[in-house]
PyMOL Python script that loads the backbone (N, CA, C, O; Angstrom):
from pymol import cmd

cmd.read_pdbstr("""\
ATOM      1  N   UNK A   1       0.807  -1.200   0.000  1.00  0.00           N
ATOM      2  CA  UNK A   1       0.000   0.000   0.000  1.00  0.00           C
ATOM      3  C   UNK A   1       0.852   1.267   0.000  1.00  0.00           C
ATOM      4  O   UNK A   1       0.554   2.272  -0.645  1.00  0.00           O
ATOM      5  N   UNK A   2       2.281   1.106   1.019  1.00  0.00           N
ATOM      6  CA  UNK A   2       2.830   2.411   0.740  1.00  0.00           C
ATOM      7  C   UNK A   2       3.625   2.505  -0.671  1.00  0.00           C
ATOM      8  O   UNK A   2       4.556   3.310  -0.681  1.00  0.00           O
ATOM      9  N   UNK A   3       3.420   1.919  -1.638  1.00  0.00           N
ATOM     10  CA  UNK A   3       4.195   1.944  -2.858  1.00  0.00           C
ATOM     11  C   UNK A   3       3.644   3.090  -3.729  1.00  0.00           C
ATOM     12  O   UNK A   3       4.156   3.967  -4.425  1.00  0.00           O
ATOM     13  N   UNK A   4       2.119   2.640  -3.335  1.00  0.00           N
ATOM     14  CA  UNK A   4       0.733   3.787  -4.276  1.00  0.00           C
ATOM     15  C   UNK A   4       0.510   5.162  -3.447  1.00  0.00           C
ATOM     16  O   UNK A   4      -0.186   6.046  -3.945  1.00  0.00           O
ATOM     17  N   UNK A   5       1.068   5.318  -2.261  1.00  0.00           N
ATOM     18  CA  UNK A   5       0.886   6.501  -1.649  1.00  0.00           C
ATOM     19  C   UNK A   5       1.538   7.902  -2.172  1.00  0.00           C
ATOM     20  O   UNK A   5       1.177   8.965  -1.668  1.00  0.00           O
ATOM     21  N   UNK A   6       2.330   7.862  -3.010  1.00  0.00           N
ATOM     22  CA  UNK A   6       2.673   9.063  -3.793  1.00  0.00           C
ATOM     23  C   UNK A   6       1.755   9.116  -5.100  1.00  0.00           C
ATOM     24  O   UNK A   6       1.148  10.105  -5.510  1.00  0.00           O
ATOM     25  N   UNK A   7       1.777   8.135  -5.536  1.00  0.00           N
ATOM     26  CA  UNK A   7       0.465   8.565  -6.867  1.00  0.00           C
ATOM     27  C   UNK A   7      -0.501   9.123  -6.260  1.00  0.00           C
ATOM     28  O   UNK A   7      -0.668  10.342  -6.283  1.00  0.00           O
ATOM     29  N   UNK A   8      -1.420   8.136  -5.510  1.00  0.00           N
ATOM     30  CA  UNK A   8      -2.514   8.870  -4.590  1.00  0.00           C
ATOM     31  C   UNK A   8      -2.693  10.427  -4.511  1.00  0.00           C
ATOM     32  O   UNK A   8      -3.550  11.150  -5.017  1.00  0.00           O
ATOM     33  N   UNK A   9      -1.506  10.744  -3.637  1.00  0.00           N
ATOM     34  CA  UNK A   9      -1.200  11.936  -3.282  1.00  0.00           C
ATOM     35  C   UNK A   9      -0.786  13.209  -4.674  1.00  0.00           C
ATOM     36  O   UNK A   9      -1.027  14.413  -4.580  1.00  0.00           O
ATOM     37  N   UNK A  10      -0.304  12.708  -5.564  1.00  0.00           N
ATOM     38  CA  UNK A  10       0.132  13.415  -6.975  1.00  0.00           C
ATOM     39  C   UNK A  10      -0.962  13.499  -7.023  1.00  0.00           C
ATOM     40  O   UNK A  10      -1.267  14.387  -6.226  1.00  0.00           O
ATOM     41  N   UNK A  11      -2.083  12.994  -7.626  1.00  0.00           N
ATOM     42  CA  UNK A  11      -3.107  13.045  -8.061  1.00  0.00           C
ATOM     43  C   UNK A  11      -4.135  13.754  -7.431  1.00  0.00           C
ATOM     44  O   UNK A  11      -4.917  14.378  -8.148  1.00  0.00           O
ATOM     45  N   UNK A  12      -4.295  13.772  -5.991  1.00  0.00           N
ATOM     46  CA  UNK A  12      -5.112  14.797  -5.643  1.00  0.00           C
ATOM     47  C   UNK A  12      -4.700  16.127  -5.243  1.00  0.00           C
ATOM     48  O   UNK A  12      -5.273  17.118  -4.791  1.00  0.00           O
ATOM     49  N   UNK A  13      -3.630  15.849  -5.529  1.00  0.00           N
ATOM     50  CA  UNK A  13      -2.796  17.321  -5.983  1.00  0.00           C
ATOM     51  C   UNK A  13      -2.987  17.820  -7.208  1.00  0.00           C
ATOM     52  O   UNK A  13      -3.172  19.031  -7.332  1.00  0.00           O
ATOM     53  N   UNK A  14      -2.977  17.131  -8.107  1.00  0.00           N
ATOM     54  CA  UNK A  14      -3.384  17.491  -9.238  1.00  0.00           C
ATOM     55  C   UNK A  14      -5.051  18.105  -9.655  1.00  0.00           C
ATOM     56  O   UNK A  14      -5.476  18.915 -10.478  1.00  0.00           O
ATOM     57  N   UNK A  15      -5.499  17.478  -8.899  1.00  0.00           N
ATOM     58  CA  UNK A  15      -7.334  17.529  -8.782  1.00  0.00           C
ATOM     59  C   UNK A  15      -7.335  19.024  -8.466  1.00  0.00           C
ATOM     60  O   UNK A  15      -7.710  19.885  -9.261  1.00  0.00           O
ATOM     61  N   UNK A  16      -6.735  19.327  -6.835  1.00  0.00           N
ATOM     62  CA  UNK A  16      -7.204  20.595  -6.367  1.00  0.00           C
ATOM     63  C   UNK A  16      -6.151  21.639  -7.123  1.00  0.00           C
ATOM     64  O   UNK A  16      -6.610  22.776  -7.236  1.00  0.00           O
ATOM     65  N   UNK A  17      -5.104  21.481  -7.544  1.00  0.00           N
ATOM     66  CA  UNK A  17      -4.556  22.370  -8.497  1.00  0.00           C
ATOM     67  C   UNK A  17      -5.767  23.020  -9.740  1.00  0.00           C
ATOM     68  O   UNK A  17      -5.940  24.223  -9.941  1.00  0.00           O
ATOM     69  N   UNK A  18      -6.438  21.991 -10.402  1.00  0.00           N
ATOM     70  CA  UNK A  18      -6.846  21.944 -11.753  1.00  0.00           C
ATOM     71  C   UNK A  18      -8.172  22.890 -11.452  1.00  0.00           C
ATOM     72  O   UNK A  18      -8.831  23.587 -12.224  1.00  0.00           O
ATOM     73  N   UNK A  19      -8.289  22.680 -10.232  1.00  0.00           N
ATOM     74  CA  UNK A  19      -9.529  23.099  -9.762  1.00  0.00           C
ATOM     75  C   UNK A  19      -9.354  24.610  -9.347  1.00  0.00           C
ATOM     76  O   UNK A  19     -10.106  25.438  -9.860  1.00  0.00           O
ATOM     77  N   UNK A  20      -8.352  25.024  -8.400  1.00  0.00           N
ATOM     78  CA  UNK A  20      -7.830  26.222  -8.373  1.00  0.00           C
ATOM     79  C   UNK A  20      -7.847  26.951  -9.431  1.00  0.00           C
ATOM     80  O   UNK A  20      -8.417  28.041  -9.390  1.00  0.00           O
ATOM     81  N   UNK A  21      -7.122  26.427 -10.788  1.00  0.00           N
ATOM     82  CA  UNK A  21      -7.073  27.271 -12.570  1.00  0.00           C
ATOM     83  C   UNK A  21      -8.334  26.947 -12.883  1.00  0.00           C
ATOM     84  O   UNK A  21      -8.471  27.619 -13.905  1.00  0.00           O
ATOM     85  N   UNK A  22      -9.474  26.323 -12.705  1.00  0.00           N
ATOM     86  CA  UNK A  22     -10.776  26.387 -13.404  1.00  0.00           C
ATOM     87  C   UNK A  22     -11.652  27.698 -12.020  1.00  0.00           C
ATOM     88  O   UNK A  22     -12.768  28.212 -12.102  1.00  0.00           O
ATOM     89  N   UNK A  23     -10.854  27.824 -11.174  1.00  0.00           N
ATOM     90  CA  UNK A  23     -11.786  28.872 -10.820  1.00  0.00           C
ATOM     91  C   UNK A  23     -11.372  29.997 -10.679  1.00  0.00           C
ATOM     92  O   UNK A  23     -12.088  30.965 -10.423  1.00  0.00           O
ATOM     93  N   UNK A  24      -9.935  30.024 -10.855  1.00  0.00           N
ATOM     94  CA  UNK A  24      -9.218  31.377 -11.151  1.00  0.00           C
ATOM     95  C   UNK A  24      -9.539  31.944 -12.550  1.00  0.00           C
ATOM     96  O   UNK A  24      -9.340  33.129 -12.815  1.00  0.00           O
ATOM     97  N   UNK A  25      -9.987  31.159 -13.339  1.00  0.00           N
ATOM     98  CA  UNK A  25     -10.223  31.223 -14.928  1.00  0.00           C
ATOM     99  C   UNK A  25     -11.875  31.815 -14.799  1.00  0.00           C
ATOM    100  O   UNK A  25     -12.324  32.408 -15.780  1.00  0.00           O
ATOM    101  N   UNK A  26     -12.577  31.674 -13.820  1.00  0.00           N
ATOM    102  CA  UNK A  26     -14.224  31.762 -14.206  1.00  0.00           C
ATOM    103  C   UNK A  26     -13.870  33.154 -13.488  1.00  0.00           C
ATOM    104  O   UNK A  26     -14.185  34.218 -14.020  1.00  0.00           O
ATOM    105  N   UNK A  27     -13.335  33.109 -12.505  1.00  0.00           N
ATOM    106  CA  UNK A  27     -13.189  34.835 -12.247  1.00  0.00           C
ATOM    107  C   UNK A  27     -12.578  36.159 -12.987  1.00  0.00           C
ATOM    108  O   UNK A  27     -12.712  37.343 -12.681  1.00  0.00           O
ATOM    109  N   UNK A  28     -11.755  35.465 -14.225  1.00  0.00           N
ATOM    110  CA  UNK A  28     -11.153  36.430 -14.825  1.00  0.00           C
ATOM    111  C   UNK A  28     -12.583  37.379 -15.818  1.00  0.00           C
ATOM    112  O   UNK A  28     -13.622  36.742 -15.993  1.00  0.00           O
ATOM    113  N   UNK A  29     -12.525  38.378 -16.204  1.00  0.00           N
ATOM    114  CA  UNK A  29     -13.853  39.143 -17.135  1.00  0.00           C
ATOM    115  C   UNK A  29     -13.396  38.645 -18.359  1.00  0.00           C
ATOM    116  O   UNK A  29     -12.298  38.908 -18.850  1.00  0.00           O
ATOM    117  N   UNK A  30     -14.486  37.726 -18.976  1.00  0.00           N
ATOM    118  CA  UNK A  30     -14.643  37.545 -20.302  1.00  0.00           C
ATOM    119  C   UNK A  30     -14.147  38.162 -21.689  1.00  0.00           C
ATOM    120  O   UNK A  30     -14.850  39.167 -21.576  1.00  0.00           O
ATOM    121  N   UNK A  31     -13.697  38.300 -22.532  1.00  0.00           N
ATOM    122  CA  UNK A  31     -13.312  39.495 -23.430  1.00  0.00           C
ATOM    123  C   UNK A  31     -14.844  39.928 -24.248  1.00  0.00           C
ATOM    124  O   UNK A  31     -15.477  39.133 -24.943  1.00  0.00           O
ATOM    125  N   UNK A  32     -15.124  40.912 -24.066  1.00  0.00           N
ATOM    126  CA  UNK A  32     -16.268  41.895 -24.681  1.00  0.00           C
ATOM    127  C   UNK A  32     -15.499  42.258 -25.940  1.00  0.00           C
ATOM    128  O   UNK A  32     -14.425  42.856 -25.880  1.00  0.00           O
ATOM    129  N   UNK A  33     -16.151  41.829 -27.249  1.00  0.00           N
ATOM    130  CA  UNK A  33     -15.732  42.536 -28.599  1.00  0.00           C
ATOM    131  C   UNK A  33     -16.536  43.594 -29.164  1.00  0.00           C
ATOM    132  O   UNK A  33     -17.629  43.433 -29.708  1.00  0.00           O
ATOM    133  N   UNK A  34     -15.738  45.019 -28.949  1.00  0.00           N
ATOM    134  CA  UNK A  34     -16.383  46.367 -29.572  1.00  0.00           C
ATOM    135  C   UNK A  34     -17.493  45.845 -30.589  1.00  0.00           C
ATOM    136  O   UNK A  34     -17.773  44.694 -30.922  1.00  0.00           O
ATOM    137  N   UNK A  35     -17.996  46.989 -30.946  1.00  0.00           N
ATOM    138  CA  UNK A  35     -19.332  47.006 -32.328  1.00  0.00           C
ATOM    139  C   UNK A  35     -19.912  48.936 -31.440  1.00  0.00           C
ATOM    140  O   UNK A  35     -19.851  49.407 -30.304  1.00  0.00           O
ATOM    141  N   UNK A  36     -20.306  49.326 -32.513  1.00  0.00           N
ATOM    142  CA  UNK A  36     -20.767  50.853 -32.969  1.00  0.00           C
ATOM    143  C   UNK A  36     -22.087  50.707 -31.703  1.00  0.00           C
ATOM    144  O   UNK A  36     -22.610  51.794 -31.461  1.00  0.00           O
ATOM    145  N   UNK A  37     -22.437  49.972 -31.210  1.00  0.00           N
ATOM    146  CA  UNK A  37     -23.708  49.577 -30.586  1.00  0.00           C
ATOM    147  C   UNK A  37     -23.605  49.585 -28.936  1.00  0.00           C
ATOM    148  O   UNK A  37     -24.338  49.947 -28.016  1.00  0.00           O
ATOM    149  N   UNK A  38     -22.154  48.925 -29.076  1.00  0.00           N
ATOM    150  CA  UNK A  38     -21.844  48.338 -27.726  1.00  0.00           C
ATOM    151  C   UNK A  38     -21.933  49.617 -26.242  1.00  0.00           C
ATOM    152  O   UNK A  38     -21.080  50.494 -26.378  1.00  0.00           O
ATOM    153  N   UNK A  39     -22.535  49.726 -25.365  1.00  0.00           N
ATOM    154  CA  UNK A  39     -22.791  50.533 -24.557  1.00  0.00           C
ATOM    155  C   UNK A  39     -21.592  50.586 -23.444  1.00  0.00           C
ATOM    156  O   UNK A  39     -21.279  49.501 -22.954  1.00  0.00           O
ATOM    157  N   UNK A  40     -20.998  51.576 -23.068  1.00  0.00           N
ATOM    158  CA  UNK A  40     -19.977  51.507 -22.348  1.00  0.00           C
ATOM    159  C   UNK A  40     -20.402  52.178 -21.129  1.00  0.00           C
ATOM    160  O   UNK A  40     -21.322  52.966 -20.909  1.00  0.00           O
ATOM    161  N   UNK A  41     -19.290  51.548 -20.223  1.00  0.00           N
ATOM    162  CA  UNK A  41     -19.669  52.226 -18.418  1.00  0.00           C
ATOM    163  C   UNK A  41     -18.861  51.734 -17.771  1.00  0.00           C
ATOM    164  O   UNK A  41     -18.874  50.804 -16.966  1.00  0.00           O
ATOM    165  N   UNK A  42     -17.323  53.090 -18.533  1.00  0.00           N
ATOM    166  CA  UNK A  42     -16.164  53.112 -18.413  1.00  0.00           C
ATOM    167  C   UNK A  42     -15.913  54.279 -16.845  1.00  0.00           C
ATOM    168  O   UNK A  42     -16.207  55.472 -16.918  1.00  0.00           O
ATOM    169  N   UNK A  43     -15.385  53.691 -15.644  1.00  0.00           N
ATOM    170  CA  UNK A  43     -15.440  54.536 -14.306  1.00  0.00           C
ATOM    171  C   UNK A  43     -13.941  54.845 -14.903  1.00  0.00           C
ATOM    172  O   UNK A  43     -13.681  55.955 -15.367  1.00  0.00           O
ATOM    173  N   UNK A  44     -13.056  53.877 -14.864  1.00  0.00           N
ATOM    174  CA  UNK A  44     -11.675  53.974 -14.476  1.00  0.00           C
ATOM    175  C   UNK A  44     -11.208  53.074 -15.329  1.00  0.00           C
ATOM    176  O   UNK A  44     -11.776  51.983 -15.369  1.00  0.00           O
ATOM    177  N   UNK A  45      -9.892  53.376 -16.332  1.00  0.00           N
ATOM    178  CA  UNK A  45      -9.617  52.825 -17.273  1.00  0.00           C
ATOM    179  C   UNK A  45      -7.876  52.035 -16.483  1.00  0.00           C
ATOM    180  O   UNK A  45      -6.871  52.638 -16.105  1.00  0.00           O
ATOM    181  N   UNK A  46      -8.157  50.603 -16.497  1.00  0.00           N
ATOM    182  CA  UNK A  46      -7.069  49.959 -15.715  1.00  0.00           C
ATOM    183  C   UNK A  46      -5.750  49.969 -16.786  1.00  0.00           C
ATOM    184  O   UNK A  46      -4.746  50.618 -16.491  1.00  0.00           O
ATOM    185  N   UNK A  47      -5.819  49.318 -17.856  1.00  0.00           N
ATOM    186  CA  UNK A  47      -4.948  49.315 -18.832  1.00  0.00           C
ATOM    187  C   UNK A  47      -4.952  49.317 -19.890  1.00  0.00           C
ATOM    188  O   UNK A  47      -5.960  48.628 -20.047  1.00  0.00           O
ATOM    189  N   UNK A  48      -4.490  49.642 -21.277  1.00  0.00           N
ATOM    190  CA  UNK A  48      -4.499  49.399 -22.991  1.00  0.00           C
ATOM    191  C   UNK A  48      -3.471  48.650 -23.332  1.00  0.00           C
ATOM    192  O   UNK A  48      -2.409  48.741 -22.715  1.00  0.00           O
ATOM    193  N   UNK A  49      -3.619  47.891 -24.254  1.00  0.00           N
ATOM    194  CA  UNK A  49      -2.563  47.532 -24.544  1.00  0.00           C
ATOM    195  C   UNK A  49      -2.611  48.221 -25.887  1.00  0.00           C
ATOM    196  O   UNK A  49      -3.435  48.807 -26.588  1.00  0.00           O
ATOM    197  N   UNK A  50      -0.675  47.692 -25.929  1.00  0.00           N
ATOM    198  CA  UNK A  50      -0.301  48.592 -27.030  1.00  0.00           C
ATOM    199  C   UNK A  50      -0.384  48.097 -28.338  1.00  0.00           C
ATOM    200  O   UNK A  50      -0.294  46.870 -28.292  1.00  0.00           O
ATOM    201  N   UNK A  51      -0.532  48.563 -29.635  1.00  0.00           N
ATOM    202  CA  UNK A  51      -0.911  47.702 -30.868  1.00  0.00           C
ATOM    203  C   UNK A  51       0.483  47.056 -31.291  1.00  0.00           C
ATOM    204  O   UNK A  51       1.414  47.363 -30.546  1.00  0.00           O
ATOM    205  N   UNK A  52       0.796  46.188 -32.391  1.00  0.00           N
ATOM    206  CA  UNK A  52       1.663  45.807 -32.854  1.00  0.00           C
ATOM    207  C   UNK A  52       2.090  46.670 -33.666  1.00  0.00           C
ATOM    208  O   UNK A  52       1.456  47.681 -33.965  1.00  0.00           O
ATOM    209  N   UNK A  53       3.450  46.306 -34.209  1.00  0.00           N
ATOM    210  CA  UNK A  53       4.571  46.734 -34.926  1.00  0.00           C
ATOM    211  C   UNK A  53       4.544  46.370 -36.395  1.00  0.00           C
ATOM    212  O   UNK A  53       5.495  46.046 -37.107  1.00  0.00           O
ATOM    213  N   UNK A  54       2.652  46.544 -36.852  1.00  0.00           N
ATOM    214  CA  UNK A  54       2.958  46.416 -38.349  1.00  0.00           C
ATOM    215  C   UNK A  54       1.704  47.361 -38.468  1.00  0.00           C
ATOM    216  O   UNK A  54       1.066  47.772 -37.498  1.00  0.00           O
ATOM    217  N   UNK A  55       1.374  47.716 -40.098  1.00  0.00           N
ATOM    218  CA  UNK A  55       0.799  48.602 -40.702  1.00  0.00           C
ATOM    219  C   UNK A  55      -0.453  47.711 -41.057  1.00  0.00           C
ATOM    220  O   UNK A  55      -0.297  46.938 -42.003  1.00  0.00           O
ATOM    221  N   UNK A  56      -1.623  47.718 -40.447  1.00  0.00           N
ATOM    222  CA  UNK A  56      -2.473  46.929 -40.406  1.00  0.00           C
ATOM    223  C   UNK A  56      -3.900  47.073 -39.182  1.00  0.00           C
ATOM    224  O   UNK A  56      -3.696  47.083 -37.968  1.00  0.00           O
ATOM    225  N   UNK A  57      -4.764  47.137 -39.566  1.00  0.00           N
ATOM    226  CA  UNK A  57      -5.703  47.359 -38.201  1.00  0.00           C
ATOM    227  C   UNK A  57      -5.855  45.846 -37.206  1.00  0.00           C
ATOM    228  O   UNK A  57      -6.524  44.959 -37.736  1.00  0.00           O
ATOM    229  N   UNK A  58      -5.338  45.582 -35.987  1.00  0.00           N
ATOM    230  CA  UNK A  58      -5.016  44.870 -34.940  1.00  0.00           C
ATOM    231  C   UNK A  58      -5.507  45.240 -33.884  1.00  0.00           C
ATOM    232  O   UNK A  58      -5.553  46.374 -33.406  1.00  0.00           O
ATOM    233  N   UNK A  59      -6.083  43.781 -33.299  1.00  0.00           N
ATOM    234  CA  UNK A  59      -7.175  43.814 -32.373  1.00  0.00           C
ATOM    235  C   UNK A  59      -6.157  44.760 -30.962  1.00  0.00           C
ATOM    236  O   UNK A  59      -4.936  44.808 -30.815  1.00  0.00           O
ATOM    237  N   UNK A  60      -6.741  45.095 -30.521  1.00  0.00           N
ATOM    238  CA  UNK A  60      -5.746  45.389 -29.119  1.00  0.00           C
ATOM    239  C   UNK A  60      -6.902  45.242 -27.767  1.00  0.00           C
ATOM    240  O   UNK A  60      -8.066  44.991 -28.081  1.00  0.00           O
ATOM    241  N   UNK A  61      -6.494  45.430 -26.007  1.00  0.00           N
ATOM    242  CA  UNK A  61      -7.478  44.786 -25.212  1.00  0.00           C
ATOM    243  C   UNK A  61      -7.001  46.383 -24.032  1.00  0.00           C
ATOM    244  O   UNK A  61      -5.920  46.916 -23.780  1.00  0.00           O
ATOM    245  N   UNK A  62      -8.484  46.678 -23.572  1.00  0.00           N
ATOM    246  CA  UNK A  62      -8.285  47.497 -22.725  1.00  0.00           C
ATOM    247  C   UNK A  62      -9.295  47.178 -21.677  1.00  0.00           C
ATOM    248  O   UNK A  62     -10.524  47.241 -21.711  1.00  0.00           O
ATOM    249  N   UNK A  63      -8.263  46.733 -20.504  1.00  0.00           N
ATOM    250  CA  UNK A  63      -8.855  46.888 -19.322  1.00  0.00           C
ATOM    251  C   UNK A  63      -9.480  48.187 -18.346  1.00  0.00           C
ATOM    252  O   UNK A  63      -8.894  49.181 -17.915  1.00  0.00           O
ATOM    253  N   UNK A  64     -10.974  47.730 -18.181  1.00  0.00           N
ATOM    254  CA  UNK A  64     -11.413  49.052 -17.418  1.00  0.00           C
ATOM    255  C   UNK A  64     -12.437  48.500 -16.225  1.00  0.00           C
ATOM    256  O   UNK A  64     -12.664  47.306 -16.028  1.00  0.00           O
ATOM    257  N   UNK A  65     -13.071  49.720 -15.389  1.00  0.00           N
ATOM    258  CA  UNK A  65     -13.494  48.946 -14.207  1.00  0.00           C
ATOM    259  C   UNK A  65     -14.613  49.952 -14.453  1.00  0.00           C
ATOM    260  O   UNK A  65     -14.346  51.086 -14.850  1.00  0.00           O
ATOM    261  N   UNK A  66     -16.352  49.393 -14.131  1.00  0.00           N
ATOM    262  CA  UNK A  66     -17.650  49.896 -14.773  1.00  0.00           C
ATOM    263  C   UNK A  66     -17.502  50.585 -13.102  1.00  0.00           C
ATOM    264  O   UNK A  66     -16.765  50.263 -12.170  1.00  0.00           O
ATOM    265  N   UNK A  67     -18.748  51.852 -13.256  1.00  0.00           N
ATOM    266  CA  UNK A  67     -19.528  52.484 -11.667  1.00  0.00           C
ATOM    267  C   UNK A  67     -19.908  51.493 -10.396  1.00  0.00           C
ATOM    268  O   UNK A  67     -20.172  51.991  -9.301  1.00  0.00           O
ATOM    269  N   UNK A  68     -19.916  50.420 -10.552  1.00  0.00           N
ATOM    270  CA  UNK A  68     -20.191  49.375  -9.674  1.00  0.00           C
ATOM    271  C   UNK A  68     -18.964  48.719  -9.227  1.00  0.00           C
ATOM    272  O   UNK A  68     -18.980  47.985  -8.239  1.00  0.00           O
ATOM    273  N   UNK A  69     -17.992  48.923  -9.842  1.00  0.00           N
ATOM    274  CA  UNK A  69     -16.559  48.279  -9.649  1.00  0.00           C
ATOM    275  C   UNK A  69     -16.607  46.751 -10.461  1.00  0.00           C
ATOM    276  O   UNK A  69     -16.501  45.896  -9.581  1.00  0.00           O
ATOM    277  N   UNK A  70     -16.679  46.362 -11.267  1.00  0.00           N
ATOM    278  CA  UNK A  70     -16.829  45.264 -11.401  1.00  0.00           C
ATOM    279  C   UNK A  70     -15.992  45.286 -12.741  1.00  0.00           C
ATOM    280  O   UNK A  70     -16.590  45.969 -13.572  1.00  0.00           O
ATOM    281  N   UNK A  71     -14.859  44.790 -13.210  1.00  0.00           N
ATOM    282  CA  UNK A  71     -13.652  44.556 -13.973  1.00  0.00           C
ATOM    283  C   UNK A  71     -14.273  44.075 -15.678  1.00  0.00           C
ATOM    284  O   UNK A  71     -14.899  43.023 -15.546  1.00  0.00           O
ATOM    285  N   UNK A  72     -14.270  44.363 -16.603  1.00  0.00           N
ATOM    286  CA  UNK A  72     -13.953  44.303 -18.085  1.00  0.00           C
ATOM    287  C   UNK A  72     -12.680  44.412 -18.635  1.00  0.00           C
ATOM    288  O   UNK A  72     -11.633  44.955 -18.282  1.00  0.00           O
ATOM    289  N   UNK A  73     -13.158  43.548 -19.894  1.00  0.00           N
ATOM    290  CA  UNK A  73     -11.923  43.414 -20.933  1.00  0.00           C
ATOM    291  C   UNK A  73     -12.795  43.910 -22.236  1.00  0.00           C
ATOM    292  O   UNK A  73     -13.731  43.195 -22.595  1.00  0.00           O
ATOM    293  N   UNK A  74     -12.604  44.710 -22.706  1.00  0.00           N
ATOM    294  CA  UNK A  74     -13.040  45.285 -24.543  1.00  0.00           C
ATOM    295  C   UNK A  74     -11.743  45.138 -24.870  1.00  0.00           C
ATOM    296  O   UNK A  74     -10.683  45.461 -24.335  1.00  0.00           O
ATOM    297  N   UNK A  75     -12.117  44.459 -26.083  1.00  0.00           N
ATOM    298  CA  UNK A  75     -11.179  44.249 -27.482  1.00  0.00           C
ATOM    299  C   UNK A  75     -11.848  45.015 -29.030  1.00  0.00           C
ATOM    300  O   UNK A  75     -12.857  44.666 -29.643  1.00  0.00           O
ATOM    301  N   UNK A  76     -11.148  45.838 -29.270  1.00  0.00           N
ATOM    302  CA  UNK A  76     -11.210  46.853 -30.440  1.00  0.00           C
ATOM    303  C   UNK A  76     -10.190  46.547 -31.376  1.00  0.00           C
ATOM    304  O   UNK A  76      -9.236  45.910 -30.932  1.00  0.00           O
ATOM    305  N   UNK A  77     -10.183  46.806 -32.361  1.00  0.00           N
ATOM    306  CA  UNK A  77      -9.236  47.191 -33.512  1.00  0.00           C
ATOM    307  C   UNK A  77      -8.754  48.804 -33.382  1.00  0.00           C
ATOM    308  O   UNK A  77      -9.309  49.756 -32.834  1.00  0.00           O
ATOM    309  N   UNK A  78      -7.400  48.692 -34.172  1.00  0.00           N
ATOM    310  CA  UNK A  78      -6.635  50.300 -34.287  1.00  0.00           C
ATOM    311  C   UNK A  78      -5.975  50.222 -35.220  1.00  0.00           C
ATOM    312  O   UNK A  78      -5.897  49.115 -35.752  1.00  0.00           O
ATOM    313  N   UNK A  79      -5.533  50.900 -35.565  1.00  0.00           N
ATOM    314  CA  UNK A  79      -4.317  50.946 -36.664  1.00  0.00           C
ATOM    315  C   UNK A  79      -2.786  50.512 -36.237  1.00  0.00           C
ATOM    316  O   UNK A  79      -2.276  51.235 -35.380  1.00  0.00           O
ATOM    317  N   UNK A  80      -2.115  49.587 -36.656  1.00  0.00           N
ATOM    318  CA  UNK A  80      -0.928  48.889 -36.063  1.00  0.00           C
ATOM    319  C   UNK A  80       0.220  50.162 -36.093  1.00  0.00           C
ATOM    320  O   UNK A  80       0.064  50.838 -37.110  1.00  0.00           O
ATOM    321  N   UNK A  81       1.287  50.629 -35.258  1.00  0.00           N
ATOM    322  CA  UNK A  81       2.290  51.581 -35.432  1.00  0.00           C
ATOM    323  C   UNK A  81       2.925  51.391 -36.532  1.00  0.00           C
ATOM    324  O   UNK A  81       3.911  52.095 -36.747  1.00  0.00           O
ATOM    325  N   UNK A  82       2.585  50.554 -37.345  1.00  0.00           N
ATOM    326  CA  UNK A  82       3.998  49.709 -38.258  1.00  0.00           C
ATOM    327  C   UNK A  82       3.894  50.655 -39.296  1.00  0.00           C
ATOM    328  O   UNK A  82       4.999  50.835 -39.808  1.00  0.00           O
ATOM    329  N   UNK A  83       3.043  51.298 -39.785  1.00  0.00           N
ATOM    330  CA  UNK A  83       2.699  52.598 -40.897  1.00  0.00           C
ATOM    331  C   UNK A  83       3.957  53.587 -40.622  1.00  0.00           C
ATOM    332  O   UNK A  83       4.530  53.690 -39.537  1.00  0.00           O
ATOM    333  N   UNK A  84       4.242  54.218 -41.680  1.00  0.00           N
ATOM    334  CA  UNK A  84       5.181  55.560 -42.085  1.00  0.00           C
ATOM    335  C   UNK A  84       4.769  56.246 -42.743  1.00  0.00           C
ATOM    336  O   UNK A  84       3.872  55.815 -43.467  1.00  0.00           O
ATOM    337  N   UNK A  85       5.135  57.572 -42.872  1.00  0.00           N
ATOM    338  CA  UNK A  85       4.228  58.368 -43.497  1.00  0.00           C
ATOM    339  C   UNK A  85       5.070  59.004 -44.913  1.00  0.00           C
ATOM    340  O   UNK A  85       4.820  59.893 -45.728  1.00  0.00           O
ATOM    341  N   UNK A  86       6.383  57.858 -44.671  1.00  0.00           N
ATOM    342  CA  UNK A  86       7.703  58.568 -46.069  1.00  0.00           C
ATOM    343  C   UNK A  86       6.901  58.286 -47.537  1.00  0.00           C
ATOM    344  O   UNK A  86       7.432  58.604 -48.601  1.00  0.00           O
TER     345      UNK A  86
END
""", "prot")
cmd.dss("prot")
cmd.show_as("cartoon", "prot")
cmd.util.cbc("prot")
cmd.orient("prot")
């Protein structure tokens, strides 16, 4: 019996690990994709990210937090920096 006592133990280590990332994952905010429609209830803008390094419209993700406090992700398109104007 003590031969199987480390699998045992791996394994329900593994269980409550998997379980920890499936509920750290349901708490993260969903990604919301812009549209001309989409209603915003922007309090405090947490972060943007920055676009890529080519000439091209690229999705980018900006974190913000609504009047209730409660955390979003919108994903928009922009124009990539990668453009020059020579």
């Amino acid at each position: 019996m003590k031969c199987f006592m480390p699998v045992v133990i791996a394994a329900v280590s593994c269980i409550v690990l998997n379980s920890e990332m499936i509920q750290a994952a349901e708490q993260q905010p969903k990604v919301e994709t812009y549209s001309y429609d989409t209603k915003l209830d922007i309090a405090k803008v947490i972060s943007v990210e920055e676009p890529a390094n080519v000439c091209e419209a690229v999705p980018v993700h900006m974190v913000y937090e609504d009047h209730q406090g409660h955390q979003h992700v919108l994903e928009y398109s922009v124009m990539g920096k990668g453009c020059s104007n020579n």
